[in-house]
Structure formats: structure tokens, C-alpha cells
C-alpha positions as CSV (number, residue, x, y, z in Angstrom):
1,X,18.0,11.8,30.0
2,X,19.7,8.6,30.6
3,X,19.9,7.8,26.7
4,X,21.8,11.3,26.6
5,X,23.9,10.6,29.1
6,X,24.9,7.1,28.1
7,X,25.8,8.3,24.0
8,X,28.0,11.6,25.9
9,X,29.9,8.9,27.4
10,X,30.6,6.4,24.5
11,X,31.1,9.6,22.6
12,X,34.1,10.7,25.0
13,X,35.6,7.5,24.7
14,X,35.7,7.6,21.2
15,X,37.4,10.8,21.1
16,X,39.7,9.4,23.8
17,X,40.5,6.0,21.3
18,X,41.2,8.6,18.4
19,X,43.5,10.8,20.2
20,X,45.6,7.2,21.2
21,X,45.5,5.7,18.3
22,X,45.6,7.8,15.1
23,X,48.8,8.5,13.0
24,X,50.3,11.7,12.7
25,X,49.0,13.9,9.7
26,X,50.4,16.5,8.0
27,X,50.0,20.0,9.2
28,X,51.2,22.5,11.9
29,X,54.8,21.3,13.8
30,X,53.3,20.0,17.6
31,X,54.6,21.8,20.0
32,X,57.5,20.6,20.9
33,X,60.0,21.6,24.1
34,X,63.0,23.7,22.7
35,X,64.9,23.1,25.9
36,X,67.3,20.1,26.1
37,X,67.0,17.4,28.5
38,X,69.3,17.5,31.3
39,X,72.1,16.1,30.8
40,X,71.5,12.3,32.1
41,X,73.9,10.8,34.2
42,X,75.4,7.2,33.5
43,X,73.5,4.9,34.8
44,X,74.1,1.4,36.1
45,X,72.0,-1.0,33.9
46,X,69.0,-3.0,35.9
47,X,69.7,-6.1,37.6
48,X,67.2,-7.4,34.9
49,X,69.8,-6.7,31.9
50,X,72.5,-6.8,33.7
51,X,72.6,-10.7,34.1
52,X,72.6,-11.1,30.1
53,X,74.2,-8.1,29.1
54,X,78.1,-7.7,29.4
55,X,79.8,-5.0,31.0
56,X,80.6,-1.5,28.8
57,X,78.9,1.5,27.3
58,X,75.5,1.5,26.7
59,X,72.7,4.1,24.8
60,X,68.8,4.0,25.4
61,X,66.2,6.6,24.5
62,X,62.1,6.9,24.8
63,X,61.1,7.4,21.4
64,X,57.4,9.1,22.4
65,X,54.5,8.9,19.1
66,X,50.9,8.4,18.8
67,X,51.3,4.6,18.6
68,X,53.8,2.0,18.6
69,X,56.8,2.6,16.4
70,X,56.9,1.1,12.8
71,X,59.9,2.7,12.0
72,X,63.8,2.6,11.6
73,X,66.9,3.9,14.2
74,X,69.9,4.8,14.0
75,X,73.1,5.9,16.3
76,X,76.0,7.9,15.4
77,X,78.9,8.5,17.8
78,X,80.8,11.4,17.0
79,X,84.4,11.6,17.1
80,X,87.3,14.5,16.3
81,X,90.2,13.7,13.9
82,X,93.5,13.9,15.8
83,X,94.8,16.1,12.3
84,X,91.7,18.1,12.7
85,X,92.0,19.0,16.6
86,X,95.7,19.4,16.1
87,X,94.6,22.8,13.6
88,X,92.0,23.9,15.4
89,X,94.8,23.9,18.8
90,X,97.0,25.7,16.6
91,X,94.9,28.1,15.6
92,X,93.7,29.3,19.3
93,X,97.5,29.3,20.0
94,X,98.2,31.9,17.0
95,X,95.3,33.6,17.8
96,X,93.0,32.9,14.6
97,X,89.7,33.2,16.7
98,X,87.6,33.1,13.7
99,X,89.5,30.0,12.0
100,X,87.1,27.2,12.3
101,X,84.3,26.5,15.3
102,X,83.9,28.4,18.5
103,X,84.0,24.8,20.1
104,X,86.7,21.9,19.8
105,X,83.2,19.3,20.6
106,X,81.8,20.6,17.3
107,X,85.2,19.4,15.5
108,X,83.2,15.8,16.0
109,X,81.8,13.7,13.0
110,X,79.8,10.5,12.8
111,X,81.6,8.0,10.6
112,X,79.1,5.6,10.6
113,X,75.7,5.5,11.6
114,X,74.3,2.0,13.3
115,X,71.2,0.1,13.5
116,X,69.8,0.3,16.8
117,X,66.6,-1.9,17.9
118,X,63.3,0.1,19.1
119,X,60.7,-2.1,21.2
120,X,57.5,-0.7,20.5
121,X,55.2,0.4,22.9
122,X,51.8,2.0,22.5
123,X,52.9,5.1,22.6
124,X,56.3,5.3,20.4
125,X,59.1,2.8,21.1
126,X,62.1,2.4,23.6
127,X,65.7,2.4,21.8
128,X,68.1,0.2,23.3
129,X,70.6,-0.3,25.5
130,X,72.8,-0.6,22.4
131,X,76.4,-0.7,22.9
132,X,78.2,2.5,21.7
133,X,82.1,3.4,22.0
134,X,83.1,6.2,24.2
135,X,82.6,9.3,21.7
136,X,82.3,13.2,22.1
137,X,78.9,13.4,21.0
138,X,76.4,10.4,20.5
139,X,73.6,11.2,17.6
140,X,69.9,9.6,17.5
141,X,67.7,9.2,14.6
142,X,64.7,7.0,13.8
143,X,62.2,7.4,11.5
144,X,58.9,6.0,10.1
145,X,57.4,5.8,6.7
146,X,55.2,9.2,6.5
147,X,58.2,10.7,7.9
148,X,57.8,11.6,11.6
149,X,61.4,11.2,12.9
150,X,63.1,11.7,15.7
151,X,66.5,13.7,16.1
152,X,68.3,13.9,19.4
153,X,72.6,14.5,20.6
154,X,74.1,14.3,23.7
155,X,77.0,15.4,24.8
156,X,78.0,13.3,28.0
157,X,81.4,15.3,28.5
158,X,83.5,12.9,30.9
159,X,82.5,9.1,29.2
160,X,83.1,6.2,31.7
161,X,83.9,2.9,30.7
162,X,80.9,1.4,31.7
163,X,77.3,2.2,32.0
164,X,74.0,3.3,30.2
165,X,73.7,7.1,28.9
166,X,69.9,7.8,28.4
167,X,68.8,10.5,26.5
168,X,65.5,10.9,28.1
169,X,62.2,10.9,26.2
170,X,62.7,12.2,22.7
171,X,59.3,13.6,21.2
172,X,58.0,12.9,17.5
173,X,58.5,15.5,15.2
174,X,56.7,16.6,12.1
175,X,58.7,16.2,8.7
176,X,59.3,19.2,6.1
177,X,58.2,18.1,2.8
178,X,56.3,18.6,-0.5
179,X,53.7,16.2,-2.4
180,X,53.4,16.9,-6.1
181,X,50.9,15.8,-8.1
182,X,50.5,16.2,-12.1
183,X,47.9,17.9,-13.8
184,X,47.0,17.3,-17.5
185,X,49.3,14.5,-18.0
186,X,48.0,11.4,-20.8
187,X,49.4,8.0,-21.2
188,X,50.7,9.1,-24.7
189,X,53.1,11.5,-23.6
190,X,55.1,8.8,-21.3
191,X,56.8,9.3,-17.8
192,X,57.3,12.2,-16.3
193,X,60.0,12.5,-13.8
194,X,60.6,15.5,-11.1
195,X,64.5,17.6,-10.9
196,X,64.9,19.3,-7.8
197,X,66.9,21.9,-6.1
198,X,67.6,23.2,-2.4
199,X,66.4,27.0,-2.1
200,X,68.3,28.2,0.8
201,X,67.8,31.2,2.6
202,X,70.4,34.4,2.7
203,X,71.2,33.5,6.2
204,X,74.1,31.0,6.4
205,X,73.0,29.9,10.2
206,X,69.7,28.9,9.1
207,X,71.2,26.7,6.1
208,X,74.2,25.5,8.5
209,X,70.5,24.4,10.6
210,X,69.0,22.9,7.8
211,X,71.5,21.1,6.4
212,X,72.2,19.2,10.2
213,X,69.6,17.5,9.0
214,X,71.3,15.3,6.0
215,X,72.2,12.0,7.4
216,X,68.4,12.2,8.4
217,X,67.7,12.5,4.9
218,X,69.8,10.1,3.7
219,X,68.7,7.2,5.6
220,X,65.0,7.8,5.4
221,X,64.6,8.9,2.0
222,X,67.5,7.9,-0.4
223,X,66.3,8.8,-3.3
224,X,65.0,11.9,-2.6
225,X,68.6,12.4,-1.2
226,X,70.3,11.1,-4.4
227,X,67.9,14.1,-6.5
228,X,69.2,16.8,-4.1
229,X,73.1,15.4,-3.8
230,X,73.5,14.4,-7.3
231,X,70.8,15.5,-9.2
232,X,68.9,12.5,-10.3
233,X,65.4,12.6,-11.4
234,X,62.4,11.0,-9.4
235,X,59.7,9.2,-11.3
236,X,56.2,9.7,-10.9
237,X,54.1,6.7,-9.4
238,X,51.9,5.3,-11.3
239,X,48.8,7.4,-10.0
240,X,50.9,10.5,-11.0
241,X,52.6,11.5,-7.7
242,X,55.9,12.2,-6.1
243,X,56.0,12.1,-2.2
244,X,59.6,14.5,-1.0
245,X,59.2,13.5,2.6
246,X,61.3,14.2,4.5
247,X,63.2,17.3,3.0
248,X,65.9,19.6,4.8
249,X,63.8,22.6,6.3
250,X,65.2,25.2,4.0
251,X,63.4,28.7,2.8
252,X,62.2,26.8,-0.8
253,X,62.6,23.4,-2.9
254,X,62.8,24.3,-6.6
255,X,61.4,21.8,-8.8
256,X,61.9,20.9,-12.7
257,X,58.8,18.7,-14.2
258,X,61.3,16.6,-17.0
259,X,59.0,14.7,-20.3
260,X,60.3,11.1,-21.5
261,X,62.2,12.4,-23.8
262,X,64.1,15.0,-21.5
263,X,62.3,17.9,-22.2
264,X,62.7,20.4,-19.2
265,X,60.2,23.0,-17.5
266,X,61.4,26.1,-16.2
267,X,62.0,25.9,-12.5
268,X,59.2,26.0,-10.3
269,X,60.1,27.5,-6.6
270,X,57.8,26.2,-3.7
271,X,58.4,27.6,-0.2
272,X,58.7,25.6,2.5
273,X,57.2,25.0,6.6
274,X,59.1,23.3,8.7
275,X,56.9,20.9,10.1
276,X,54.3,20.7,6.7
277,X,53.9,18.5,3.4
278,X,53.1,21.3,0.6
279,X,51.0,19.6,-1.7
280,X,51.7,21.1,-5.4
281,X,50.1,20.7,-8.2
282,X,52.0,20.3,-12.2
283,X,50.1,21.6,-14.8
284,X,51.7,19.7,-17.7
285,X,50.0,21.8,-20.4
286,X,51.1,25.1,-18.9
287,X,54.6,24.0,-18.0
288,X,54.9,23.4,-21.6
289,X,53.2,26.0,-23.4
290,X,54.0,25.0,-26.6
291,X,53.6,21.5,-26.0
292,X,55.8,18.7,-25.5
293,X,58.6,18.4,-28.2
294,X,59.2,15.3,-29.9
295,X,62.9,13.5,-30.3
296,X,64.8,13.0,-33.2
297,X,66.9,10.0,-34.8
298,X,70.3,10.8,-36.6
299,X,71.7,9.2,-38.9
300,X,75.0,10.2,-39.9
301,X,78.7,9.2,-41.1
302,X,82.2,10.2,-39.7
303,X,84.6,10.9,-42.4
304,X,88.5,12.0,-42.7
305,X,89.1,15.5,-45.1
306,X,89.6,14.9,-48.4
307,X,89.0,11.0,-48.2
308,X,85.5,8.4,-48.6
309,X,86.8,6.7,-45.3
310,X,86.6,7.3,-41.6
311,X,90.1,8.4,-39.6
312,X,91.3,5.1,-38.6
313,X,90.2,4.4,-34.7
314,X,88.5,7.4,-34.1
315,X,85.8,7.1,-31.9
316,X,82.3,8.9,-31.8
317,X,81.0,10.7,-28.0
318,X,77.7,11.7,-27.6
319,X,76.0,14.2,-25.5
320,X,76.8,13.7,-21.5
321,X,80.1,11.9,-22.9
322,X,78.1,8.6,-23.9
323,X,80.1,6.7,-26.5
324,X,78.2,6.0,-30.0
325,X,78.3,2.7,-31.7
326,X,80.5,3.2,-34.8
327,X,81.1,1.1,-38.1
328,X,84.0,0.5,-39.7
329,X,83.2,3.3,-42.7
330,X,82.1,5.9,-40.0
331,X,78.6,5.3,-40.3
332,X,76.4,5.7,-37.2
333,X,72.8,6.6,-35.8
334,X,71.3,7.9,-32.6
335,X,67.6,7.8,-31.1
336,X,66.1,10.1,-28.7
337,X,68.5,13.4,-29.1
338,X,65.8,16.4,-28.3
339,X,64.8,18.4,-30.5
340,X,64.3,21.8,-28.7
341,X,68.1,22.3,-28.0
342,X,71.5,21.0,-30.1
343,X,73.2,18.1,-29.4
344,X,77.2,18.0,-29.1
345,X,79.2,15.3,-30.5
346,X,83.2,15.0,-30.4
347,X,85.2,13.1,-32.4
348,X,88.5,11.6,-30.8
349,X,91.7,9.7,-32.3
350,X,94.2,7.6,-30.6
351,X,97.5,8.6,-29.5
352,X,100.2,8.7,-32.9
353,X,102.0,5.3,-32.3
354,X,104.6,6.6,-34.4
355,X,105.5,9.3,-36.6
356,X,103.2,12.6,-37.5
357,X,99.3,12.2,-36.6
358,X,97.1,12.1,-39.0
359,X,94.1,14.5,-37.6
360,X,93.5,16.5,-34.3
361,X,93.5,14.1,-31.4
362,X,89.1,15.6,-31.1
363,X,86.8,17.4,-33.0
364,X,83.6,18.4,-31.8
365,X,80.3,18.4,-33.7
366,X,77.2,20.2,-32.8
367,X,73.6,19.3,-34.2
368,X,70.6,21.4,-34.2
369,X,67.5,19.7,-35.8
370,X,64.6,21.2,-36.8
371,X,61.6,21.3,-34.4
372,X,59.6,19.6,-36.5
373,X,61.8,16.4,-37.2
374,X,61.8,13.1,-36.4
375,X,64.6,12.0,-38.5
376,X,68.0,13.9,-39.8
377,X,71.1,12.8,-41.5
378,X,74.3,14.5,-40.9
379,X,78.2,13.9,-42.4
380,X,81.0,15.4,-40.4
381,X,84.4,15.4,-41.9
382,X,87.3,15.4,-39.4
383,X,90.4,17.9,-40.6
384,X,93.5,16.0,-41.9
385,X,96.4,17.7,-41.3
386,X,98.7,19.7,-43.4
387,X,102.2,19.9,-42.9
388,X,104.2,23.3,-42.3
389,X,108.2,22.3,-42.3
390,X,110.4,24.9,-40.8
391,X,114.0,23.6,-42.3
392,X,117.2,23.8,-39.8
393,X,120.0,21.9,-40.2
394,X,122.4,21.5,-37.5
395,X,124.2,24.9,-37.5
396,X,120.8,27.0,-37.9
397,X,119.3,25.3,-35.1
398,X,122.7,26.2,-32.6
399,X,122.8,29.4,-34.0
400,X,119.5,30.3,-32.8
401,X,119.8,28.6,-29.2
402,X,122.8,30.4,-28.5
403,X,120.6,33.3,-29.0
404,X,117.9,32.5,-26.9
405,X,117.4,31.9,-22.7
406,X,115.0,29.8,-21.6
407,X,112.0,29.4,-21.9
408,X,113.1,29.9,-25.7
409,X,113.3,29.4,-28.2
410,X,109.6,30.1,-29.3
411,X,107.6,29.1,-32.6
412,X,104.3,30.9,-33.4
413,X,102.6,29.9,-36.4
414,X,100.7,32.4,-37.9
415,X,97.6,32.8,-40.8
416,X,97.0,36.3,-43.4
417,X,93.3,37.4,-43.0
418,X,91.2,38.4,-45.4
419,X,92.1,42.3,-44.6
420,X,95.9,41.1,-45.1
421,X,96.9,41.3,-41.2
422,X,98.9,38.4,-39.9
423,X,97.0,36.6,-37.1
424,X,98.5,33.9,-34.1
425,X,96.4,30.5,-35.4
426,X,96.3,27.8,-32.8
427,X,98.4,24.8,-33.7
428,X,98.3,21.5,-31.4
429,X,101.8,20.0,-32.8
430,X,105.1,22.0,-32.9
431,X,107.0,18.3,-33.8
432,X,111.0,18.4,-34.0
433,X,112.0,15.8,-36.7
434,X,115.0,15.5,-38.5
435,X,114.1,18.0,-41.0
436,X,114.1,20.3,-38.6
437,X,110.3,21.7,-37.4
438,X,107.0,20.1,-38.3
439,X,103.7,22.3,-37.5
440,X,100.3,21.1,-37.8
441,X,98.1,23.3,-40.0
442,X,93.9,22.6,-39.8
443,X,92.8,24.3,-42.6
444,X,94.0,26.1,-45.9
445,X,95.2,29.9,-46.7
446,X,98.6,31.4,-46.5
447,X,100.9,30.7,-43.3
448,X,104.1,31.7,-42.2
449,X,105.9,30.8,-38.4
450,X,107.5,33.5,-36.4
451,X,110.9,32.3,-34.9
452,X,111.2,33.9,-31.8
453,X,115.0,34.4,-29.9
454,X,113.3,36.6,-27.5
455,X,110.5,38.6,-27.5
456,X,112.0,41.4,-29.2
457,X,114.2,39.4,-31.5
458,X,111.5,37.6,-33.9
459,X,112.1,36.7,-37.5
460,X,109.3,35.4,-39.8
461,X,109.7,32.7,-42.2
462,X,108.7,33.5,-46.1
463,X,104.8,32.8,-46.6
464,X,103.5,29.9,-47.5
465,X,100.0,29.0,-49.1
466,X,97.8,25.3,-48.5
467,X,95.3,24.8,-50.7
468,X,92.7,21.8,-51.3
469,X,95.7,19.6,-52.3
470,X,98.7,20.6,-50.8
471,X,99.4,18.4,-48.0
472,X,103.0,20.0,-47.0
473,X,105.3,23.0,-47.1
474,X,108.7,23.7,-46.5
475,X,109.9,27.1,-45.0
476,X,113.7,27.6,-44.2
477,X,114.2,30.5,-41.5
478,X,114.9,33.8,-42.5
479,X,118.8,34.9,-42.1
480,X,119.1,37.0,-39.5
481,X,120.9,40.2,-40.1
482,X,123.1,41.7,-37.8
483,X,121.0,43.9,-35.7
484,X,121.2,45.9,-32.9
485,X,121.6,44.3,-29.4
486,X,121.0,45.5,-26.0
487,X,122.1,45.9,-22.2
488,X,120.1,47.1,-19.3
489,X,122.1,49.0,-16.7
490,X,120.5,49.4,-13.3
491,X,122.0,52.2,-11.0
492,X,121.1,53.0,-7.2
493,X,122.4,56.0,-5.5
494,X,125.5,56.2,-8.4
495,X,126.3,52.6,-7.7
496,X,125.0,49.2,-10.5
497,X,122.4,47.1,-8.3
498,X,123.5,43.6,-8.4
499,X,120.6,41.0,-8.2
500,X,117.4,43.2,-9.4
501,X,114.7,41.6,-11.7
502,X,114.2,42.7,-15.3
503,X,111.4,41.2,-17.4
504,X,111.6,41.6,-21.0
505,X,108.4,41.9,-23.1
506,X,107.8,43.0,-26.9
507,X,104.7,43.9,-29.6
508,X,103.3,40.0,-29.7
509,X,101.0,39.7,-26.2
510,X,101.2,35.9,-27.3
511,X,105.3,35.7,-26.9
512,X,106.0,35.0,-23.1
513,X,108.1,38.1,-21.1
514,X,112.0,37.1,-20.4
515,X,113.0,37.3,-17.1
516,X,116.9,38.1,-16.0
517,X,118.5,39.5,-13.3
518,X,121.5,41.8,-13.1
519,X,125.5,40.7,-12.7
520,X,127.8,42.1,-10.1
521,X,127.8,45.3,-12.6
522,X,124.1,45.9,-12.7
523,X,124.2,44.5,-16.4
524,X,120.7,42.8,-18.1
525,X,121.8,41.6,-21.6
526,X,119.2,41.3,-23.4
527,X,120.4,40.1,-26.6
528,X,119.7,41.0,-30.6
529,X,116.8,43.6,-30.5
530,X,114.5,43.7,-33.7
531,X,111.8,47.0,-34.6
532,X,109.1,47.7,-32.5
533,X,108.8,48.3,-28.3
534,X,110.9,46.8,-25.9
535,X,108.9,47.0,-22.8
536,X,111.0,46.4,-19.7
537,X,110.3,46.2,-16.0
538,X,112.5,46.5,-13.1
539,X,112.1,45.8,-9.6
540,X,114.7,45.4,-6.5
541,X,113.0,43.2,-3.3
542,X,109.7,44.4,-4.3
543,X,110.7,47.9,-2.7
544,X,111.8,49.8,-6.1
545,X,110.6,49.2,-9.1
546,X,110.7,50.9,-12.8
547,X,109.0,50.6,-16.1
548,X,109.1,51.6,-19.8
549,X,110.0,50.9,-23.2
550,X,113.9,51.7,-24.0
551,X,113.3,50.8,-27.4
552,X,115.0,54.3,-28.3
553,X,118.1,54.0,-26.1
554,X,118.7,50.6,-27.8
555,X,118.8,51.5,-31.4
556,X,120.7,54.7,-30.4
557,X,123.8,53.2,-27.9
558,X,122.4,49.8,-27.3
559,X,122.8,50.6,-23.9
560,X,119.5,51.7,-21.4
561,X,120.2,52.8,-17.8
562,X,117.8,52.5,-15.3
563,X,117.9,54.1,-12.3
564,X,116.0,53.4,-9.5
């Protein structure tokens, strides 16, 4: 019986050592009290630490673990913007309850978070004193390397200059996290790296809650911050694992398993515990079903239309906007572009120093490889430019500006289709020179330029064709005949309304409205009026307002009253 009795004892002490000593694992959160400490009360520092510490504001906290702290700490003190509390004043004055936070202390942000000492003890760690400016709110943090942290404020309210404001005993607490671990991975097929993703909840308070927990995250895992922030990719270690302690406690943590040569998985979603590591497991072979692509290498040349040579300083931008290594006759190659999607290129030319420019200041390029290639060659020719002139001399061009208001004059150039309708083509230069109106033209087939007064008086210029050789045109405007014109009356109650808006619109949607207003006699002149609608609008102090096409009234009496 003795024997018995002597190995129940050394048993129970054991049990005791084990409870004292071991290291937090992962699993359930420990309880931990949801009630905050009272609020302490400044106290005067001991004698002791008074003789070698000088007089101010000081911060201490009992950091309580399973054995003495091997960790980090930090203290944040918490201040509101005088811009920010001015607004949030402002807005409880005018009544905007809902503008901002119920709370003017909750207007307070940490601009800094700094190191603060923790003595070990065998049972956690004591933080501080440390010195800390008066502040609305002081934050606590520390943390250790399996990520038990600790995460306390305080609120003091009225801060005196000098003094020690304890937070109390601060318990450990359990970190939210996920292990992943690959399955089916070989040494052939490279690193693999991990992309991941918050999955937040619907609730907004519970994501608010979660994402308190950021500067935590920050400090004790950086680069698991940097992958959630900025989307950076985490290697695996070299036995195949990736350790996401600590994350924010949010509903999930979507995660993208990423090859060496940047082939993606879909997204995996794992749910989360607040308070547990997941461990999750990568099947590599079913991630990629049809098995991990290979890259490709291009090889390829840059050349100008119509020429052997590359446009002169163009540069070459690859995919994510990395610049490609060019040679002087356009020549160029790229490794690793994937070969399971296209890659986009663009093509970009210097600013015209002087005179017409030569090609369109970028071009982009896309490449889509084979799946089964390792190597492709490509040549991309960059468009030169042709050359519609629209002739004016001197009289022309004041001729059709005492036509228009502002904003016109307006030049559309436009291209025949194959069904014989006239289309608006997109032109980047519309280039006065002393020939009168230069218009950049990207590819061949017939082209004429609509001269626009107004957006009912337009006059197209003769058509033009551009072949494989022609470089330039000339177009002179078409005369204008004398045509109708037009005035808007706008009556009120039998009397003209002075001052009331009338915006002008016609048949072409790409032709901006014209906007006047009335004269003293309720006139709009609207100028020379060509075939087709002439939309107007009318409106008086956003209280009355017209609309229709008068199109009719014009060709009839040039005259349209509007009543309103």
C-alpha cells in the first residue's frame, strides 16, 4: 500500500509540473473573463522606482501565461485629430446623429505603436512602467511566437500629469489561425506559394470586431499581413508548410495554392474559430486537375507599318506593366509568360518633339500560346499614321467660327462600312497646322470629317479613300449653302421669359448639346439649321420645363415658340 501511495503522489506532482509549465496548444479559446477590469486609478509609483524613475505618466500591465513570456509588446496611445473632432462637433450641432461614431473617445487613433519591456515571470511577464503621453485611450499588445497574444485599452478619462495607470492583469489569449500543408507536391514541379483572402461575414459589427485586430497582425505576423493588405504570396517552407498565425477572427480565410510558374487554383474557403489553428491540407494533384501547365518563351520583333524597322523610341511593357528589354531593330524575347491564359503587351512612343507623330502614342498586344508550347515567336506591327487634311484658309476658318458658340466648332472624322453607312472612327489627333486641319487616320478605307457649327448645322467634307500606299489626303470643306436658321421664343403667362435654359441637340449622339439662355425678349438663336431633328429642351429655375423637336417650325417660319 505504501508503494501505491508514494507513485499517487509523484504522479500528482507531475500533473501539477505539466499544468505550470507547458505551452499553450492549439484548440478551444480558454475561458477568458468578458468583463473589463475596473477602471484603475493612477497610482503613485513605489518608493523603489520612484528614486530612479523621473516624475510623469507611466503604463504597467500583468501579462498572465503558462510560463514566462518570450514574446514582444507594444503600447499605442490614442489620440483625436483636432480636424476630426471639429466634424464630428459639427455634426451633433446640425443634428447628423448617424454621421460618424456614437462617441467623440472612439474618434481616437494610435499613430505609433512603441516597444515596451516585459520582465518575465513564471507565469507570463510584467509590462512596464513605460512612459506614455497623456492620450484618450492607451492600447496594449504583446505577443509570442505561436501566437498567444495579449490585447487590452484603457480609457483613463481625466489623465493627470503624473502617475502610473495599470491595467490590471491581462490574460493570454488563444490566436485565430490556419496551418496548411501540401499534399502531392514533387521537387520537379518547384515552389509553391499560398494567395489569400479575408472572408468576412454579412454582419458589418462582426468585421468592424475583427478587423480591431490589425495592428495585432501587423506587428506579429508581417507577412502574413502583407498577403492579406497587398496581396503578396507566402512561400512554403521547406517541409511543405505555411503557418497563418495569427489571423483577424473573421467567418473564412480564402486561400489560392499558386505553381512556380504562376499557375493559380481556384479559391479554396476555410472557415474559421476564433481561438483555433485549422490545419488544411493542399491536394496539389486535385487543385490542378489537368496538371500543372508549363511556361512559355517568346521571341518576337516590334515593327512600324509598312517599314523593316522598329518606331523610333518606342518601348515594349509587359504583363503587370514590367518593361521588356528591346533592341535597336525591335527584336525582343520573354521567359516564363504562362501558358494557360494570354499575355498583354503595349507598345508606347514618346511625346512628338515637333511636328505630326509618327504612330499612336500605345498599342497593345495580346498573346495567347498554345498549351502545349514551350517556345513561340510573334511580330507586331505598330500602325503608322495616315494623314486626313481638312483645307481652310483664313476666311473659311472665320466664317465657320462666326457660326459657332462654344464649345464649337466640332470635327468628327468618320469611316464607310462595309454595308455603306457612315460610322464615328476614333481619332487621337485633331492637329491645327497651317494648312488648316490635320486628322490622324489608323488604318485604310474611305473617310470623310463632319464639320460641325452646331449640332444641327453639320457639313461633311467629300470622301476620301487610304489605301496601302497613300500616306495623306486633302479635303477642303464643303460650301455651305444658305440654309434655314432658327430662334427659340419662350413665353410665360403671354409675357418672353428672360434668363431660361435651352439646350440644343441633333441626329449625331456623339456631337455635344449647345447650351443658351434667353435675352430680355425670351429669344434662343440657334443659328443655321441643317435636315434632320432639332431636339430642344427648356427649363426656367428647375420649376418649368419643356421638350421636343421643333425641327418643323424651323424649316416652316424659322421661328419655334415655347411656352411654358
Amino acid at each position: 500500500m505504501k508503494g501505491w501511495a508514494l507513485a499517487a503522489g509523484l504522479l500528482g506532482l507531475v500533473c501539477v509540473w505539466w499544468r505550470e509549465t507547458a505551452a499553450p496548444v492549439v484548440g478551444p479559446v480558454r475561458p477568458v473573463s468578458t468583463s473589463r477590469p475596473a477602471m484603475p486609478e493612477v497610482a503613485p509609483l513605489p518608493a523603489s522606482e520612484a528614486t530612479v524613475a523621473p516624475r510623469g505618466l507611466w503604463l504597467r500591465a500583468v501579462l498572465e501565461g503558462a510560463h514566462p513570456f518570450q514574446g514582444e509588446a507594444r503600447i499605442g496611445a490614442a489620440t483625436i485629430a483636432s480636424e476630426d473632432a471639429r466634424r464630428w462637433e459639427a455634426a451633433r450641432r446640425e443634428g447628423s446623429g448617424g454621421a460618424g461614431p456614437a462617441r467623440r473617445e472612439d474618434l481616437a487613433n494610435v499613430a505609433s505603436w512603441e516597444r515596451a519591456t516585459v520582465a518575465p515571470s513564471a507565469v507570463g511577464g510584467v509590462l512596464g512602467p513605460e512612459p506614455v503621453a497623456p492620450a484618450v485611450r492607451y492600447q496594449v499588445m504583446a505577443w509570442e511566437p505561436d501566437g498567444t497574444f495579449w490585447w487590452e485599452s484603457l480609457e483613463p478619462g481625466e489623465v493627470p500629469a503624473s502617475g502610473v495607470l495599470d491595467l490590471g492583469v491581462l490574460r493570454a489569449r488563444r490566436p485565430t489561425g490556419v496551418r496548411v500543408r501540401l499534399k502531392g507536391a514533387r521537387p520537379a514541379q518547384g515552389v509553391f506559394s499560398l494567395r489569400l483572402a479575408r472572408g468576412v461575414g454579412e454582419d458589418a459589427r462582426d468585421v468592424e470586431r475583427a478587423s480591431e485586430l490589425w495592428p495585432l497582425v501587423r506587428h506579429a505576423a508581417p507577412r502574413v499581413a502583407a498577403a492579406l493588405g497587398e496581396g503578396t504570396a507566402l512561400s512554403f517552407e521547406a517541409e511543405g508548410e505555411v503557418a497563418l498565425v495569427p489571423l483577424l477572427p473573421d467567418a473564412a480565410v480564402r486561400l489560392w495554392l499558386r505553381a512556380e510558374s504562376g499557375q493559380e487554383s481556384g479559391p479554396v474557403e476555410v472557415a474559421l474559430r476564433e481561438g483555433w489553428v485549422e490545419t488544411v491540407v493542399l491536394d496539389v494533384d486535385a487543385l490542378f486537375p489537368g496538371g500543372l501547365a508549363k511556361t512559355v518563351a517568346l521571341r518576337g520583333r516590334v515593327l512600324l507599318e509598312g517599314t523593316s524597322a522598329a518606331p523610333p523610341g518606342a518601348r515594349l511593357m509587359g504583363p503587370e506593366g514590367r518593361a521588356v528589354d528591346m533592341a535597336g531593330d525591335g527584336r525582343f524575347v520573354v521567359e516564363g509568360l504562362p501558358s494557360w491564359r494570354p499575355s498583354h503587351f503595349t507598345v508606347t512612343m514618346p511625346p512628338a518633339s515637333g511636328g505630326r507623330p509618327i504612330a499612336p502614342a500605345s498599342r497593345l498586344f495580346s498573346f495567347t500560346p498554345s498549351p502545349r508550347d514551350t517556345e513561340a515567336e510573334v511580330t507586331w506591327r505598330v500602325p503608322a499614321y495616315r494623314w486626313l487634311v481638312l483645307r481652310m484658309d483664313p476666311f473659311a476658318r472665320s466664317q465657320l467660327e462666326a457660326r459657332a458658340r462654344r464649345p464649337y466648332p466640332v470635327f468628327l472624322l468618320e469611316r464607310r462600312a462595309e454595308d455603306g453607312r457612315w460610322l464615328t472612327e476614333s481619332a487621337e489627333h485633331f492637329l491645327p497646322d497651317a494648312q488648316g486641319l490635320a486628322v490622324s487616320v489608323e488604318r485604310v478605307g474611305t473617310y470623310r470629317v463632319q464639320v460641325a457649327a452646331s449640332p444641327v448645322d453639320v457639313q461633311p467634307t467629300a470622301p476620301v479613300v487610304f489605301d496601302g500606299e497613300i500616306r495623306e489626303r486633302q479635303v477642303a470643306p464643303s460650301s455651305r449653302e444658305d440654309g434655314a436658321t432658327c430662334v427659340v421664343r419662350v413665353m410665360s403667362g403671354g409675357a418672353p421669359v428672360s434668363g431660361a435654359g435651352v439646350t440644343l441637340s441633333g441626329a449625331r449622339g456623339s456631337l455635344p448639346p449647345l447650351r443658351l439662355l434667353t435675352d430680355v425678349e425670351g429669344l434662343a438663336r440657334l443659328g443655321g439649321v441643317g435636315e434632320g431633328p432639332v431636339q430642344v429642351e427648356v427649363s426656367r429655375e428647375a420649376r418649368d420645363s419643356w421638350s421636343g423637336d421643333i425641327a418643323a417650325s424651323c424649316a416652316s417660319a424659322g421661328l419655334a415658340e415655347v411656352h411654358l
